[in-house]
C-alpha positions in Angstrom: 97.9 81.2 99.6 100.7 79.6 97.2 104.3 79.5 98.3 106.1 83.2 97.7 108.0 83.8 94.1 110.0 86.4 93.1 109.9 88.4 89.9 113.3 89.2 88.5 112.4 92.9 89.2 111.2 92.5 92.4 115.1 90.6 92.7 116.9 93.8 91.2 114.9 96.5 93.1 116.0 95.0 96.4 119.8 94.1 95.8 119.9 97.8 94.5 118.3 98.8 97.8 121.4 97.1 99.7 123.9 98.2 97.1 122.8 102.1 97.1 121.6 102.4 100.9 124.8 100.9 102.1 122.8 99.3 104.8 123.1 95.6 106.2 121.4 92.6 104.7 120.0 91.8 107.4 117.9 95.4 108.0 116.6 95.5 104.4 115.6 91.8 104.2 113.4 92.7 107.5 112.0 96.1 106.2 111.1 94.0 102.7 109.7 90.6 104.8 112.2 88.5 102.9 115.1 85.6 104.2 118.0 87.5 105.0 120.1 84.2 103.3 117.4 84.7 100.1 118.5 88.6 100.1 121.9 87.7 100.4 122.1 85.5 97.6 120.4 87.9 95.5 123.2 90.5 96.5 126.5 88.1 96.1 125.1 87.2 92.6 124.9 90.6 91.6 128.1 91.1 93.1 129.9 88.5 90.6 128.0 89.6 87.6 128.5 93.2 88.3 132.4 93.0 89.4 133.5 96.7 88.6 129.8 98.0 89.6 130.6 98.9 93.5 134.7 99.3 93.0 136.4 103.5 93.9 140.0 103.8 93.9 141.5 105.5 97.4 141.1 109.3 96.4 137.2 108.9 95.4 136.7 106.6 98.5 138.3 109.2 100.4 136.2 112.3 99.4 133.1 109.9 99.1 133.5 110.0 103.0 134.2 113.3 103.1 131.2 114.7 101.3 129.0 112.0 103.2 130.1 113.3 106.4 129.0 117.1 105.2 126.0 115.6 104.0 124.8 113.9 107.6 125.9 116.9 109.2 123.6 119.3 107.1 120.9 116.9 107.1 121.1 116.8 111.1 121.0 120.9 111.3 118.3 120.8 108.3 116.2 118.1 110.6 116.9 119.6 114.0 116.0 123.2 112.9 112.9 122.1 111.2 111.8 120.4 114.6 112.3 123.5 116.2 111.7 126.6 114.0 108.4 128.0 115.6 111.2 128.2 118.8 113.3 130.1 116.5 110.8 132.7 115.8 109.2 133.3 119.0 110.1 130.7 121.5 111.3 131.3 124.7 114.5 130.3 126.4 113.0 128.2 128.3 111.2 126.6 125.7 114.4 126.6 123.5 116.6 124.5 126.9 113.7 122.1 127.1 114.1 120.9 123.4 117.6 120.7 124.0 117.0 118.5 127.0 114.8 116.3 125.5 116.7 115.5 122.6 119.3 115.1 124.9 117.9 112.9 127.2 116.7 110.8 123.9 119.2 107.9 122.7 118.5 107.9 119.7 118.6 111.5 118.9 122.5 112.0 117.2 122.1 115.6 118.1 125.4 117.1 120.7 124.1 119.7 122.6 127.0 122.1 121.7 125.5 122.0 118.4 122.0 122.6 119.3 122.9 125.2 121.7 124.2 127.1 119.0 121.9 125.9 116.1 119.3 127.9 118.7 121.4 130.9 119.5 121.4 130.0 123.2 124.7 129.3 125.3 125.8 125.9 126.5 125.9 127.1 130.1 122.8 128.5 130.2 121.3 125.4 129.0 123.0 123.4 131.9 122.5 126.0 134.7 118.4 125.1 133.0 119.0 121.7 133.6 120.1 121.7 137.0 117.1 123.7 138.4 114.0 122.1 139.5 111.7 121.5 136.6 107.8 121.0 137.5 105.5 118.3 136.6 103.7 120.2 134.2 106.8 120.7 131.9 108.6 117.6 132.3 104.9 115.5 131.3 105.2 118.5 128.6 108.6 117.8 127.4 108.1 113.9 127.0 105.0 114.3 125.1 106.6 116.6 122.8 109.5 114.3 122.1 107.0 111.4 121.5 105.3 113.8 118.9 108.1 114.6 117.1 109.0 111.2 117.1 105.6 110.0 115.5 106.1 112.4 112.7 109.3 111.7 111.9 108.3 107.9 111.6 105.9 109.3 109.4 108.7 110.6 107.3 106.5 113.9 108.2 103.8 113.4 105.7 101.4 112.6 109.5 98.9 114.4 110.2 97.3 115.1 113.7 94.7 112.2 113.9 97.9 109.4 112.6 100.1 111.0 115.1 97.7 110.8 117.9 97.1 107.1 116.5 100.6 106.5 117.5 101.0 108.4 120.3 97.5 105.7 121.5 99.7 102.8 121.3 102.8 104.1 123.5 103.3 101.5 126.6 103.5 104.8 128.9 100.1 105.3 129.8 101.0 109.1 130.6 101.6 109.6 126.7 98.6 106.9 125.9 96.4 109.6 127.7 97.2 112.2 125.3 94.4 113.9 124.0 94.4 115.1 120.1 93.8 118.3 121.2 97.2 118.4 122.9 98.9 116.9 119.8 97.6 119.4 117.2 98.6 122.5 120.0 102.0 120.8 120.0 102.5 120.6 116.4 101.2 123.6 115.5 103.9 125.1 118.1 106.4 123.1 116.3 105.4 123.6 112.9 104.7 120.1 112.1 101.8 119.1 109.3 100.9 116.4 107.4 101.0 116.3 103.5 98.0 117.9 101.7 96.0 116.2 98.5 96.7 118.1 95.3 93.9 117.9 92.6 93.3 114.7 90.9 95.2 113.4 87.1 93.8 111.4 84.5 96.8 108.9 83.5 95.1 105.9 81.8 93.3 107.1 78.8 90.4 105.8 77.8 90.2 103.0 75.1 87.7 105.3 72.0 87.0 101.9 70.3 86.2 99.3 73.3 85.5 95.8 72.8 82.7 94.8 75.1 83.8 95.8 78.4 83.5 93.4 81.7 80.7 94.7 84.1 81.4 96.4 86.9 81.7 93.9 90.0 82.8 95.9 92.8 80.2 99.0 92.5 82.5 101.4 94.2 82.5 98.9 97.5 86.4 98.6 98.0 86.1 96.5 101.1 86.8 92.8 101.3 86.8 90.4 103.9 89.3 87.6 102.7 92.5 88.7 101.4 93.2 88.5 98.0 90.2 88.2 96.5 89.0 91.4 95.4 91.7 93.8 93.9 91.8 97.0 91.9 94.8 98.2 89.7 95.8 101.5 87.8 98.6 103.1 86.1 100.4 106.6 87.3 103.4 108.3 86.2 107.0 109.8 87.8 108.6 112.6 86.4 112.6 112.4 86.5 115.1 114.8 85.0 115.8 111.9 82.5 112.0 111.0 81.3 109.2 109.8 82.6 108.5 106.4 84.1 105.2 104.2 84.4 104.1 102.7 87.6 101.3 99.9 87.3 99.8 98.6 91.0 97.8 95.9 92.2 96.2 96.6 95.3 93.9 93.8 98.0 91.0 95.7 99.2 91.5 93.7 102.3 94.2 94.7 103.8 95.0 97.6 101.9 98.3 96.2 100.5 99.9 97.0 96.9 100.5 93.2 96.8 102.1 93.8 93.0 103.6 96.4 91.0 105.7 96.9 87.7 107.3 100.3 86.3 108.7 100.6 83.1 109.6 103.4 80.0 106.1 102.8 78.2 102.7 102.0 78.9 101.9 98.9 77.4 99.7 96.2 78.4 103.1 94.2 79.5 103.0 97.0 82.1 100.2 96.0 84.0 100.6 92.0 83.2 103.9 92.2 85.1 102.0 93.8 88.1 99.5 91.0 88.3 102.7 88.4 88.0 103.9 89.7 91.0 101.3 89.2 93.0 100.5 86.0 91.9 104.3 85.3 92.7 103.7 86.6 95.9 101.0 83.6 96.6 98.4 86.9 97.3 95.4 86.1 94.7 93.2 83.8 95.3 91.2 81.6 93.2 88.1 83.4 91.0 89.4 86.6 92.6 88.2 90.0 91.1 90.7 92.7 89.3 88.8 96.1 89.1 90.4 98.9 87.3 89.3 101.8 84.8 88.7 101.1 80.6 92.5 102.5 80.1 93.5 101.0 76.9 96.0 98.6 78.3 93.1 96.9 80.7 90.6 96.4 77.7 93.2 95.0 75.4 93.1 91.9 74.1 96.6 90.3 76.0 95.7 91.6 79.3 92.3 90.1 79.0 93.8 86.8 78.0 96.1 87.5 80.8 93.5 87.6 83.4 91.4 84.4 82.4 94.4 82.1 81.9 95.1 83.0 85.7 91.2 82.3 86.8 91.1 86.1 87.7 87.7 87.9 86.7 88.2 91.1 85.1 86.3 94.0 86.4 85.8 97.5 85.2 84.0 101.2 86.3 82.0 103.4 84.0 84.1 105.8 81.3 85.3 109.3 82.9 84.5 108.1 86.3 87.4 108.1 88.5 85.4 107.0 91.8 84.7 103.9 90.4 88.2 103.1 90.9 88.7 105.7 93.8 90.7 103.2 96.1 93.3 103.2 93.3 93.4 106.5 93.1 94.0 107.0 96.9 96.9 105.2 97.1 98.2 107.4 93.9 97.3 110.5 95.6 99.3 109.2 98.9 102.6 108.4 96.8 102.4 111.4 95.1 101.7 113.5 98.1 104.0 112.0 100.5 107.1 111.3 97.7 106.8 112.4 94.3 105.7 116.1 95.1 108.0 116.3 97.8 111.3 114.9 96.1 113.4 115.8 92.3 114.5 112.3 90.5 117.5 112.9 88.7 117.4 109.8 87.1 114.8 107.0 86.1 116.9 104.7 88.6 116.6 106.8 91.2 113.0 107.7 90.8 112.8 103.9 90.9 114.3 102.9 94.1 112.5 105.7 95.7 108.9 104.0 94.8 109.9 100.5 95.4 111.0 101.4 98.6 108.0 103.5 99.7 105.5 101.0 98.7 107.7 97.7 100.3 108.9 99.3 103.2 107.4 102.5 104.0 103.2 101.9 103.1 102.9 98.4 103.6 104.5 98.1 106.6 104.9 101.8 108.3 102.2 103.7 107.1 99.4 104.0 109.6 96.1 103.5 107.2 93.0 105.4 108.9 90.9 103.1 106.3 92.2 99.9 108.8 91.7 101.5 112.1 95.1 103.0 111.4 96.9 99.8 111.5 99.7 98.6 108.9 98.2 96.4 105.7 101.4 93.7 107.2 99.5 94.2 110.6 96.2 93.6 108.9 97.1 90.8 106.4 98.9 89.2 109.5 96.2 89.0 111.5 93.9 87.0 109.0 96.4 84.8 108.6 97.2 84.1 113.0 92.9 84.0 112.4 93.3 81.2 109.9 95.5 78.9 111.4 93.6 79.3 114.6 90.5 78.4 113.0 92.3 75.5 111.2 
């Protein structure tokens, strides 16, 4: 693997990450697997070429915090009574006190139990006259696993689903929650209304090129599995609806580890689209030498510049029958997850916006977060990690 470049859009989509998020340097550097010094000269460059970008006078700074504050506090009663609405309905007040308690007894839960109290309709001194009598085994073993539960879903951003939560729950360092069973997990989110994100019916994007010059052979034959990184990858185009147009997302993904190792959105759908995906991850040092590139006969991959593309980089071009979307079905999986668990579940004002939301679910949230049941429900960082500790061992 070559030493790690950066594509100027790669560059942009993360200072904009620190700019927007208001979040240190330091965390987004770590959630992207970047230098926090490389990050940070990104950001200060920016900075000087962008001097009025980032400036408020007093009175918008002022109501900026205001409306920020109303907006954590919403979002807290929005999360809190989504964690708890089968209680709501027909919980008892027993079962209402023990949430309280165990977000309570949580530290990194930001709820106050005065606000909980009354975000459940109970009183505060009930819930502490609760809390000093003598609880039993059974429902304080109860009461932890349910707090680890909500807590694996909410890691993942609640698009889990039973077997990924339980996956989670497996690698706790308290063998009490360890020993859950999956049985347990689904009771307990069913009781508190937690599911994971369903497919929706599969989109045609790419559209087939009617006058084809001779197209590659197929080289994968529907076997998406690899077992060096970087040497077999598959690519396709999808698109993101904002309120301001639509905008074209172009992947690369290692059939490895599972990672999108490149990517490139744009306005259009030209083959530039899909040569600035490969450039990134050939920037990113991820492809190796003779690799495969496997993707449908979409017009931009049968074109002339992208075919150039491919053999001035040593890459062999691959491609699946016409009309057949398994033939490109791990592509299409990773598609069906962004649209699942973001695009169907969020409205883009903008193209920006619809932008950093992408960048930051495939850098931050799938390649390193996202439990993948196709790697033993491990990370593709995890995965690509552990070939590489493997390699150096070996070497």
């Amino acid at each position: 693997m070559g030493k790690r470049t950066y594509s100027a859009e790669y560059r942009e989509e993360a200072v904009k990450m620190v700019i927007e998020s208001g979040r240190p340097i330091a965390a987004i550097a770590r959630d992207l697997g970047i230098k926090e010094g490389t990050l940070g000269n990104w950001v200060n460059r920016y900075r000087n070429e962008h001097p009025a970008s980032e400036e408020l006078n007093i009175s918008d700074r002022a109501r900026l915090k205001e409306l920020e504050k109303e907006v954590r506090e919403l979002r807290m009663e929005r999360d809190f009574l989504k964690k708890s609405r089968s209680l709501l309905r027909e919980g008892t007040m027993s079962e209402k006190y023990a949430l309280v308690a165990a977000e309570k007894a949580d530290p990194a839960s930001p709820y106050r139990v005065v606000a909980m109290c009354a975000w459940l309709e109970v009183s505060t001194s009930g819930f502490y006259d609760h809390c000093n009598a003598e609880p039993s085994a059974r429902a304080l073993r109860r009461t932890k696993i349910i707090s680890y539960v909500q807590a694996a879903y909410e890691v993942g951003r609640g698009t889990y689903g039973v077997r990924r939560v339980h996956a989670v729950l497996q690698r706790s360092t308290d063998p009490e929650v360890a020993r859950v069973s999956e049985n347990l997990v689904r009771a307990i989110m069913v009781e508190l209304g937690l599911a994971g994100c369903q497919s929706r019916a599969y989109k045609t994007t790419t559209q087939p090129d009617p006058d084809p010059p001779t197209a590659p052979a197929d080289l994968v034959g529907r076997d998406f599995t690899a077992t060096v990184p970087g040497t077999k990858l598959v690519g396709d185009i999808t698109y993101i609806r904002s309120w301001t147009g639509w905008l074209y997302l172009a992947t690369v993904i290692d059939c490895c580890t599972r990672e999108v190792i490149g990517w490139s959105m744009a306005t259009h759908m030209r083959a530039s689209l899909v040569c600035d995906a490969i450039s990134m991850a050939v920037g990113n040092g991820k492809i190796e030498p003779d690799a495969i590139f496997h993707s449908d006969r979409g017009t931009q991959y049968t074109s002339a510049e992208f075919t150039s593309y491919l053999r001035g980089l040593d890459i062999r071009s691959s491609m699946g029958r016409r009309g057949q979307c398994w033939d490109n079905a791990l592509a299409e999986s990773f598609f069906a997850s962004l649209k699942n668990e973001l695009v169907y579940r969020t409205v883009f004002a903008t193209q920006d916006r619809a932008r950093r939301a992408v960048v930051e679910y495939i850098e931050v949230f799938y390649n390193r977060i996202r439990l993948h049941s196709g790697l033993g429900y491990k990370t593709p960082a995890q995965v690509a990690h552990s070939f590489l500790l493997n390699t150096v061992k070996a070497a």
